[in-house]
N, CA, C, O and CB atoms as a CASP TS submission, in Angstrom:
PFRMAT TS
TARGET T0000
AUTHOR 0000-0000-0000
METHOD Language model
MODEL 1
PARENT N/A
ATOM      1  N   UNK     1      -3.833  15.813  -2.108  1.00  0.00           N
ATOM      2  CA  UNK     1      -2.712  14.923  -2.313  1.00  0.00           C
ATOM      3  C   UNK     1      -2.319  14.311  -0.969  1.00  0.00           C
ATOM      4  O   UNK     1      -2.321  15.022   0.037  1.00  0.00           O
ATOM      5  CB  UNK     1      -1.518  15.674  -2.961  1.00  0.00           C
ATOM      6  N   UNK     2      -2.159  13.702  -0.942  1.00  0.00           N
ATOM      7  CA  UNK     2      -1.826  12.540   0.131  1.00  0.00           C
ATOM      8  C   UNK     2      -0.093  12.644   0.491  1.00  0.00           C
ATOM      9  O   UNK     2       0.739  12.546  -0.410  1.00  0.00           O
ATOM     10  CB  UNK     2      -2.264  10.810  -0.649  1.00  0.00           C
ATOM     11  N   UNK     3       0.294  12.859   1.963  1.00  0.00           N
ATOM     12  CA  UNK     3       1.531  12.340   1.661  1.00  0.00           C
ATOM     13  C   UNK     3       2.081  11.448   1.802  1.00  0.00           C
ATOM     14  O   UNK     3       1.350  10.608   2.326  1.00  0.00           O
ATOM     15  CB  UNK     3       2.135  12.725   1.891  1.00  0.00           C
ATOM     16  N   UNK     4       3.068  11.079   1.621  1.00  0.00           N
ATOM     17  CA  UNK     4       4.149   9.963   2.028  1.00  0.00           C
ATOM     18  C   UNK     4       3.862   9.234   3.435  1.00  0.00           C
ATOM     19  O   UNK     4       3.327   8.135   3.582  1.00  0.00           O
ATOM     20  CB  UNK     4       5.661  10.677   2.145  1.00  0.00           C
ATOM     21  N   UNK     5       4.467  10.323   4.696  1.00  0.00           N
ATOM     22  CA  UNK     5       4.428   9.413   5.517  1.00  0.00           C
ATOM     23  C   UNK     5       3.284   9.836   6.406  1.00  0.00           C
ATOM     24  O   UNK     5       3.503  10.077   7.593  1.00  0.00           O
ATOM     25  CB  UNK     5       5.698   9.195   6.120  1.00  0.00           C
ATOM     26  N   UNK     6       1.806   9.960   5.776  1.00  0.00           N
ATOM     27  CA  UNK     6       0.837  10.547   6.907  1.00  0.00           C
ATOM     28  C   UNK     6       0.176   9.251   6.315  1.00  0.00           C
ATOM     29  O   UNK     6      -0.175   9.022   5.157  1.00  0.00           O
ATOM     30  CB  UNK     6      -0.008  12.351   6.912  1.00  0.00           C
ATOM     31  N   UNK     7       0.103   8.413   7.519  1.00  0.00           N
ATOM     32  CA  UNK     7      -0.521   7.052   7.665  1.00  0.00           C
ATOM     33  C   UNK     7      -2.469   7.415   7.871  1.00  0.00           C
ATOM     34  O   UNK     7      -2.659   8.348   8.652  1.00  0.00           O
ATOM     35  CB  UNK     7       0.373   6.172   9.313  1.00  0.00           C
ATOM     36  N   UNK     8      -3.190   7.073   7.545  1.00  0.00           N
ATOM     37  CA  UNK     8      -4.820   6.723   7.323  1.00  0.00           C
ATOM     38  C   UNK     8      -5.311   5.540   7.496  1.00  0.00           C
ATOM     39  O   UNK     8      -5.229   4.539   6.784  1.00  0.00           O
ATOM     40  CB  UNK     8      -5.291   6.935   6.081  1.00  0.00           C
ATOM     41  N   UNK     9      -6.302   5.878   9.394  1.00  0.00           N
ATOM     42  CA  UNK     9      -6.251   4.101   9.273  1.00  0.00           C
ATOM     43  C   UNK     9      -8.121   3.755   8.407  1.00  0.00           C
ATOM     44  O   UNK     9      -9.008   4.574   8.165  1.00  0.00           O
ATOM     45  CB  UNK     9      -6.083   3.120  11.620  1.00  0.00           C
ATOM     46  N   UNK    10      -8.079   1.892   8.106  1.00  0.00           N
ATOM     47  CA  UNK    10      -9.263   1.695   7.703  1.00  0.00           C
ATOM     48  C   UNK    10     -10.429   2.043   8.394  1.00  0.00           C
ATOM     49  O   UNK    10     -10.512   1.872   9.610  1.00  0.00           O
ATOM     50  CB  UNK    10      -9.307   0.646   7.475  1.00  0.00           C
ATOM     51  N   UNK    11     -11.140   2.412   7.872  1.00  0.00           N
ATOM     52  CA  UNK    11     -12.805   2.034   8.411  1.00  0.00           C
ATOM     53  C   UNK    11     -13.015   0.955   9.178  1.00  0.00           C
ATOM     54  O   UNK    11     -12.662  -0.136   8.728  1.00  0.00           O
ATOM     55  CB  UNK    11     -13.808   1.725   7.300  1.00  0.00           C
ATOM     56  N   UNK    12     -13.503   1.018  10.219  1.00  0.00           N
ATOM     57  CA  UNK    12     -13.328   0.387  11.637  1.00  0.00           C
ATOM     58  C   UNK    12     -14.954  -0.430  10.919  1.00  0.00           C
ATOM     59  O   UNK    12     -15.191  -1.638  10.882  1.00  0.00           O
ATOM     60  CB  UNK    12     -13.288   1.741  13.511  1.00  0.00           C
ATOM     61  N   UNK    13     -15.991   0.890  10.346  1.00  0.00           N
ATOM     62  CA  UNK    13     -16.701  -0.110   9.904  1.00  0.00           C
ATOM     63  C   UNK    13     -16.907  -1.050   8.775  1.00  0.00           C
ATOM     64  O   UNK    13     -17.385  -2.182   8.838  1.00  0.00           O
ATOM     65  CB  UNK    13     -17.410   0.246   9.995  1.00  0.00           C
ATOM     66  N   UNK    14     -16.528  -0.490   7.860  1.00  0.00           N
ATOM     67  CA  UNK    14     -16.857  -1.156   6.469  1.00  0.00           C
ATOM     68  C   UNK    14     -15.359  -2.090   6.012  1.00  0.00           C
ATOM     69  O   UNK    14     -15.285  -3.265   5.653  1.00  0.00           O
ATOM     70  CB  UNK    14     -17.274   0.273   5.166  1.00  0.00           C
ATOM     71  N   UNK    15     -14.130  -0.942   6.205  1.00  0.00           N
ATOM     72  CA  UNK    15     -12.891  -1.710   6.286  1.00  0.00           C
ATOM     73  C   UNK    15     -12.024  -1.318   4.777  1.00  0.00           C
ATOM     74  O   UNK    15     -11.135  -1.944   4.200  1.00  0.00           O
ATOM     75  CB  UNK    15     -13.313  -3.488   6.478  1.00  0.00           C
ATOM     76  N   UNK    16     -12.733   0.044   4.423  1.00  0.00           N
ATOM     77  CA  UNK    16     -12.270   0.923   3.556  1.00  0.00           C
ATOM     78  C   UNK    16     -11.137   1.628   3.344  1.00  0.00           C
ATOM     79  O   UNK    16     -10.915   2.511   4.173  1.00  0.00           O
ATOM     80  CB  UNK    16     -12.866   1.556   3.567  1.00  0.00           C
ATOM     81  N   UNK    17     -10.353   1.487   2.460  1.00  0.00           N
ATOM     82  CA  UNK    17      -8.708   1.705   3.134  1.00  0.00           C
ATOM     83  C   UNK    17      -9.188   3.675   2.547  1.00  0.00           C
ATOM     84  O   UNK    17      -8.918   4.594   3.320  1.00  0.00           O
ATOM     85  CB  UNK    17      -6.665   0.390   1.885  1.00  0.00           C
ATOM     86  N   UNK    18      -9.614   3.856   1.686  1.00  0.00           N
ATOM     87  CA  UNK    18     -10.228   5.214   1.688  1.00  0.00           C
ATOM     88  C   UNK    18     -10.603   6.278   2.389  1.00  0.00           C
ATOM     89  O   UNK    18     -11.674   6.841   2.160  1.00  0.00           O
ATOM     90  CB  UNK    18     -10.926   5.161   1.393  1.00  0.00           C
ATOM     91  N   UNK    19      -9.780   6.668   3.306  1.00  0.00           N
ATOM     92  CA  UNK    19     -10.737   8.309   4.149  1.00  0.00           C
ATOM     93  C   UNK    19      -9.953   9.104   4.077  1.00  0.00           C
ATOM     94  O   UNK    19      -8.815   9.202   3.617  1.00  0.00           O
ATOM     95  CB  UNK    19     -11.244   8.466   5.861  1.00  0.00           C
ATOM     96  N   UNK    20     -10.822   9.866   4.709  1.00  0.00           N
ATOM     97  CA  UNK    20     -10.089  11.066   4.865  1.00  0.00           C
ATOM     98  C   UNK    20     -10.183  12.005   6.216  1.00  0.00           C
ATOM     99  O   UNK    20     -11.080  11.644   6.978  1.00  0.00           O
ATOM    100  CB  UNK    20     -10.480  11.826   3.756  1.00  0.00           C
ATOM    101  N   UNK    21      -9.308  13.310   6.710  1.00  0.00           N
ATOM    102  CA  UNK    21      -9.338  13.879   7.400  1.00  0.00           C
ATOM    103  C   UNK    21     -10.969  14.672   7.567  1.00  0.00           C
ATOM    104  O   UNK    21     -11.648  15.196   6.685  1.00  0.00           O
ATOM    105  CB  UNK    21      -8.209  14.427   7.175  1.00  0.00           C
ATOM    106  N   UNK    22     -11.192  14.552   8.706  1.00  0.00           N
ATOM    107  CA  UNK    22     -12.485  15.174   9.166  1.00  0.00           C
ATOM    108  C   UNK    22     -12.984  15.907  10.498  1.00  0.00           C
ATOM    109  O   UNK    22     -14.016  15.771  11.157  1.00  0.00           O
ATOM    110  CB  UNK    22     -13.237  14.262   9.079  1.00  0.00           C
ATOM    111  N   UNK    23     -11.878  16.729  10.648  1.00  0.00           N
ATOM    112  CA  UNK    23     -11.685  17.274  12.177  1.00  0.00           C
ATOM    113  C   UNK    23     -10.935  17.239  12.898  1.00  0.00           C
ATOM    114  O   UNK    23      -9.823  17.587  12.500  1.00  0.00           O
ATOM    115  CB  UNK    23     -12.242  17.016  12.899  1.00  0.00           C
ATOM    116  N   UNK    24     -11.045  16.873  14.156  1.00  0.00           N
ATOM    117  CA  UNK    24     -10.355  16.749  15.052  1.00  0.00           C
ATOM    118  C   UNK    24     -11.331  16.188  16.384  1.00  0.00           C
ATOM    119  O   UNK    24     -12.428  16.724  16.540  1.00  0.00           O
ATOM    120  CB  UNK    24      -9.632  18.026  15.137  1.00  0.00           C
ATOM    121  N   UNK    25     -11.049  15.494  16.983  1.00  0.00           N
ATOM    122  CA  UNK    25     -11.897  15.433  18.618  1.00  0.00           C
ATOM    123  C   UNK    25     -11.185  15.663  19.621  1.00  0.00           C
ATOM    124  O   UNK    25     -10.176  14.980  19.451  1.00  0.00           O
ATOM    125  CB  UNK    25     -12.509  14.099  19.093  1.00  0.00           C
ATOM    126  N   UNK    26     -11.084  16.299  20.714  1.00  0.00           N
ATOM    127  CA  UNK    26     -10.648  16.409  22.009  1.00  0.00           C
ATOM    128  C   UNK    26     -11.096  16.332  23.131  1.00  0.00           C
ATOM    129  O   UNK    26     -11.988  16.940  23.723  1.00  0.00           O
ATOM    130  CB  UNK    26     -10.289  17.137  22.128  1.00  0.00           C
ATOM    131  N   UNK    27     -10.148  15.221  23.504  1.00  0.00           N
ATOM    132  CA  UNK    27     -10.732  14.310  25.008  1.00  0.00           C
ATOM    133  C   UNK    27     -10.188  14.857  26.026  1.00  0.00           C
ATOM    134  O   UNK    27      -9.489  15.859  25.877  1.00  0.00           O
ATOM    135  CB  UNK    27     -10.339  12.673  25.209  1.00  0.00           C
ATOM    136  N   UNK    28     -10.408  14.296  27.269  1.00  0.00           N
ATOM    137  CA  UNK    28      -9.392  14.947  28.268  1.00  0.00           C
ATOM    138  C   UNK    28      -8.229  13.724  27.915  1.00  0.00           C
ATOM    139  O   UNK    28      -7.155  14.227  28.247  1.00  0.00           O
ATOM    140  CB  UNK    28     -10.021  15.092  30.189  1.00  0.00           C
ATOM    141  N   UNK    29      -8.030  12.625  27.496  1.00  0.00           N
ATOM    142  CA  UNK    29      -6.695  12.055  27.050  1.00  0.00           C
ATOM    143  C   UNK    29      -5.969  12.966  25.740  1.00  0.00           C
ATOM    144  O   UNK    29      -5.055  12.487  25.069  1.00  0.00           O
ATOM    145  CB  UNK    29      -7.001  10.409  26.555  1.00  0.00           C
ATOM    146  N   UNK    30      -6.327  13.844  25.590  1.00  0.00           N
ATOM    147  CA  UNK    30      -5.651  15.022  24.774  1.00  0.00           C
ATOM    148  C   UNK    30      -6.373  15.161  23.017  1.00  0.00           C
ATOM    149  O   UNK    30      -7.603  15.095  23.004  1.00  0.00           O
ATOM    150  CB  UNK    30      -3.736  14.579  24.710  1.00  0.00           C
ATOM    151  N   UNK    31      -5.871  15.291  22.000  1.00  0.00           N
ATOM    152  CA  UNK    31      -6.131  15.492  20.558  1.00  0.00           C
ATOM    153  C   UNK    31      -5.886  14.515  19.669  1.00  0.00           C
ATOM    154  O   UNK    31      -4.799  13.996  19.415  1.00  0.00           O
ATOM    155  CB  UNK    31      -5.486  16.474  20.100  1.00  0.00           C
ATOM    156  N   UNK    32      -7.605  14.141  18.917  1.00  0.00           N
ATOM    157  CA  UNK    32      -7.019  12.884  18.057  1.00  0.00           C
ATOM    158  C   UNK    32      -7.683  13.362  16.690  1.00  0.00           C
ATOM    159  O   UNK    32      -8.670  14.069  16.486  1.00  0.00           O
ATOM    160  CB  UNK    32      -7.569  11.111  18.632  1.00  0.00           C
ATOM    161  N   UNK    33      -6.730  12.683  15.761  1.00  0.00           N
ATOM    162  CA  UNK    33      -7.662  13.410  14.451  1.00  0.00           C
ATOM    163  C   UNK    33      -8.524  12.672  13.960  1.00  0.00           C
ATOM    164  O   UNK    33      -8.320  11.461  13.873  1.00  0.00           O
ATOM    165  CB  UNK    33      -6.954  13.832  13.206  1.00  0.00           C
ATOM    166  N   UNK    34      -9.856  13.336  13.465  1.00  0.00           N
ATOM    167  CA  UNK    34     -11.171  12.372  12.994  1.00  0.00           C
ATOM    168  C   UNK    34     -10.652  12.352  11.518  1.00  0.00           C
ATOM    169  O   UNK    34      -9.872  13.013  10.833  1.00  0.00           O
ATOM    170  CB  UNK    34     -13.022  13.108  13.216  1.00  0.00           C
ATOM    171  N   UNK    35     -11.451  11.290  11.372  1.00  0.00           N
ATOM    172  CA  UNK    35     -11.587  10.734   9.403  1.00  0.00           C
ATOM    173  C   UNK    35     -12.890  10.313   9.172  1.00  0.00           C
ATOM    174  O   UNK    35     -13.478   9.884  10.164  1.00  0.00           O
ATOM    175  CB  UNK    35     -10.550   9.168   8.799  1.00  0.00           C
ATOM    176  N   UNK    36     -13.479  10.324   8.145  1.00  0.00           N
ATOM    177  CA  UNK    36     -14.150   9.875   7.917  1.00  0.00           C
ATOM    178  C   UNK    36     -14.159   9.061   6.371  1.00  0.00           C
ATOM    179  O   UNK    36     -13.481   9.450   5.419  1.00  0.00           O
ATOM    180  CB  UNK    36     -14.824  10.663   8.309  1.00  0.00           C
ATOM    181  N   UNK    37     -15.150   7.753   6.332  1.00  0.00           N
ATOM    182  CA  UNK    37     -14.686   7.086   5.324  1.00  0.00           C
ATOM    183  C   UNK    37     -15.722   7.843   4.369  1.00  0.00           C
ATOM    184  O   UNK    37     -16.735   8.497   4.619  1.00  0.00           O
ATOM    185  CB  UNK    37     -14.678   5.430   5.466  1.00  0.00           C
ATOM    186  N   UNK    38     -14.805   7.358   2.678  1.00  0.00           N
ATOM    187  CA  UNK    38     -15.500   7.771   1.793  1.00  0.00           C
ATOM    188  C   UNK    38     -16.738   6.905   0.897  1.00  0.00           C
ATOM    189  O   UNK    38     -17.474   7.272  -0.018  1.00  0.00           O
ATOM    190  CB  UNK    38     -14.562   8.198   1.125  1.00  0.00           C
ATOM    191  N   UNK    39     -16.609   5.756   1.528  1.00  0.00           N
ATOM    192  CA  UNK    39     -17.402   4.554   0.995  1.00  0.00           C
ATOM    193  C   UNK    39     -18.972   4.637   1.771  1.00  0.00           C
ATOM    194  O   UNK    39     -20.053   4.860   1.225  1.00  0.00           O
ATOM    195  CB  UNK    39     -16.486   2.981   1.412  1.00  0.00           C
ATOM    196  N   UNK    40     -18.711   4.394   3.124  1.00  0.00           N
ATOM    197  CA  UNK    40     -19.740   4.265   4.108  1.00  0.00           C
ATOM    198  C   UNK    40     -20.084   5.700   4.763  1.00  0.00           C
ATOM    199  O   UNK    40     -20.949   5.674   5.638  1.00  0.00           O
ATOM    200  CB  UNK    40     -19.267   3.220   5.200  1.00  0.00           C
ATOM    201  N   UNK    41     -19.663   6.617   4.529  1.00  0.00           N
ATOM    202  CA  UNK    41     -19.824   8.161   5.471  1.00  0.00           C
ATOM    203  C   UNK    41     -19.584   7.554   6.800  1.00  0.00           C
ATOM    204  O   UNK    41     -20.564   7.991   7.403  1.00  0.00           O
ATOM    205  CB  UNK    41     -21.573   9.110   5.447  1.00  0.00           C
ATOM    206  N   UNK    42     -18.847   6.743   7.766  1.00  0.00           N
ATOM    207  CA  UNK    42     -18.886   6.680   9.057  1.00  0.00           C
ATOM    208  C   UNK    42     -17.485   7.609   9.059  1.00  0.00           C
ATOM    209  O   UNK    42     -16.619   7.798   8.204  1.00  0.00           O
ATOM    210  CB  UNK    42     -18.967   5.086   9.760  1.00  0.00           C
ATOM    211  N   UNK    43     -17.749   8.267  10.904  1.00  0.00           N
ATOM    212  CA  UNK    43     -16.818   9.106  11.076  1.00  0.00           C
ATOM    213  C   UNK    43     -15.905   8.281  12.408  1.00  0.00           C
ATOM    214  O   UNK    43     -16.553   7.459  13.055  1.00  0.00           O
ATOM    215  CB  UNK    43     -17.517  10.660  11.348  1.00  0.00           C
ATOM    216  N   UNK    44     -14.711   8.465  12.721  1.00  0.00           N
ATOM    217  CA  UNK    44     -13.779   7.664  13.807  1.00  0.00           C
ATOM    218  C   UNK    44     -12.986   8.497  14.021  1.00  0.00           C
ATOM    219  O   UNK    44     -12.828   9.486  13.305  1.00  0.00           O
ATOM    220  CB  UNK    44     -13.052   6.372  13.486  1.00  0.00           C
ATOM    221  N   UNK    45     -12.430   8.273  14.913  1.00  0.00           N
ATOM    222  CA  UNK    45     -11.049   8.661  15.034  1.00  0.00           C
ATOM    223  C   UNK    45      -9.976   7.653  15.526  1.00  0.00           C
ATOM    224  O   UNK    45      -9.991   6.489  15.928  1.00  0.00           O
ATOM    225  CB  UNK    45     -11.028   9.748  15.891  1.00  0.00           C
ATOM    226  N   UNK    46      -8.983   8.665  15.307  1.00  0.00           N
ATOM    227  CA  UNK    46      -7.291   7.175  15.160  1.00  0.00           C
ATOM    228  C   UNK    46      -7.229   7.093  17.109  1.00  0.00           C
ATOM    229  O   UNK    46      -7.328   7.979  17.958  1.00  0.00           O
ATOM    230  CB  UNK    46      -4.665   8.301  14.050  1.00  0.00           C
ATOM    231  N   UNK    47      -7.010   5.501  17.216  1.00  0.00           N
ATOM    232  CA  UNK    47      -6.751   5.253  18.849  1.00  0.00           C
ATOM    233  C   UNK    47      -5.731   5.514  19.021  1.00  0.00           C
ATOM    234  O   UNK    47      -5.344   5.047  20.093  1.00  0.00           O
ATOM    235  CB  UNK    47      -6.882   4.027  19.496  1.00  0.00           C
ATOM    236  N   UNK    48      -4.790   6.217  18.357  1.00  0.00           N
ATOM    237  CA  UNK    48      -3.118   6.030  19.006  1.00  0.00           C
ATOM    238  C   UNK    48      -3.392   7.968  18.931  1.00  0.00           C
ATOM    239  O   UNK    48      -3.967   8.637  18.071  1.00  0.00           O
ATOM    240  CB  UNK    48      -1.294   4.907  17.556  1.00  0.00           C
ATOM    241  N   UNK    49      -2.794   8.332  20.042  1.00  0.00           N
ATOM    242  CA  UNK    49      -2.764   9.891  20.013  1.00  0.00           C
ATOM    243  C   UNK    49      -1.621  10.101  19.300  1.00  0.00           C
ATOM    244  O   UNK    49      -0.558   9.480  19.338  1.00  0.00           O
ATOM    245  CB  UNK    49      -2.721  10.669  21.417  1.00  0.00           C
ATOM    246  N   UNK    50      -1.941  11.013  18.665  1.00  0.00           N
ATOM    247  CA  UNK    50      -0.697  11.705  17.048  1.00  0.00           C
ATOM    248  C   UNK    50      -0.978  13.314  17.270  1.00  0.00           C
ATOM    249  O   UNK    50      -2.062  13.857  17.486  1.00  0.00           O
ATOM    250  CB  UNK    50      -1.444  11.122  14.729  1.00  0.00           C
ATOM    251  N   UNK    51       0.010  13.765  17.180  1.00  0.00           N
ATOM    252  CA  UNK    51       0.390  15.339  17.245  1.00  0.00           C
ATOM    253  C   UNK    51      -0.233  15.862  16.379  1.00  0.00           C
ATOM    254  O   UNK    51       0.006  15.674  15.186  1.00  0.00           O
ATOM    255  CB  UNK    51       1.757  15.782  17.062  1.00  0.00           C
ATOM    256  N   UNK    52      -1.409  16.832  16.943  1.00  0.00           N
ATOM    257  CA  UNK    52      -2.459  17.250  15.836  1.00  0.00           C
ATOM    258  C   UNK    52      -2.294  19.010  16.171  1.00  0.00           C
ATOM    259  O   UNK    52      -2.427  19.602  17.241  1.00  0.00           O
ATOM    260  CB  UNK    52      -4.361  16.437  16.144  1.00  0.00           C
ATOM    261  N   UNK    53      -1.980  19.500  14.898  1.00  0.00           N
ATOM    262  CA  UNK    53      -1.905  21.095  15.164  1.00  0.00           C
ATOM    263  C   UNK    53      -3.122  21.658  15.349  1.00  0.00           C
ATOM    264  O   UNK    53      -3.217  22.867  15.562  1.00  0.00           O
ATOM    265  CB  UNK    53      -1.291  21.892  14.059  1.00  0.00           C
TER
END
């Protein structure tokens, strides 16, 4: 279930408003959460750093 205010951005490639959570990556610019889309299988992560437990 999806919530309210947990924003999911598009597919950077295909442009799929569809993904989902798929990890996490950590840079030395700190913790970003991965998604991956459900259309195309590409995996990204969000450019804005968001408080990831």
């Amino acid at each position: 279930m999806k919530r309210v205010n947990e924003i999911r951005p598009d597919c950077p490639k295909c442009g799929n408003v569809h993904t989902v959570k798929h990890g996490k990556q950590v840079t030395i610019k700190g913790k970003f959460q991965r998604h991956q889309c459900t259309e195309c299988g590409a995996t990204f992560y969000d450019k804005e750093k968001r408080e990831v437990k």
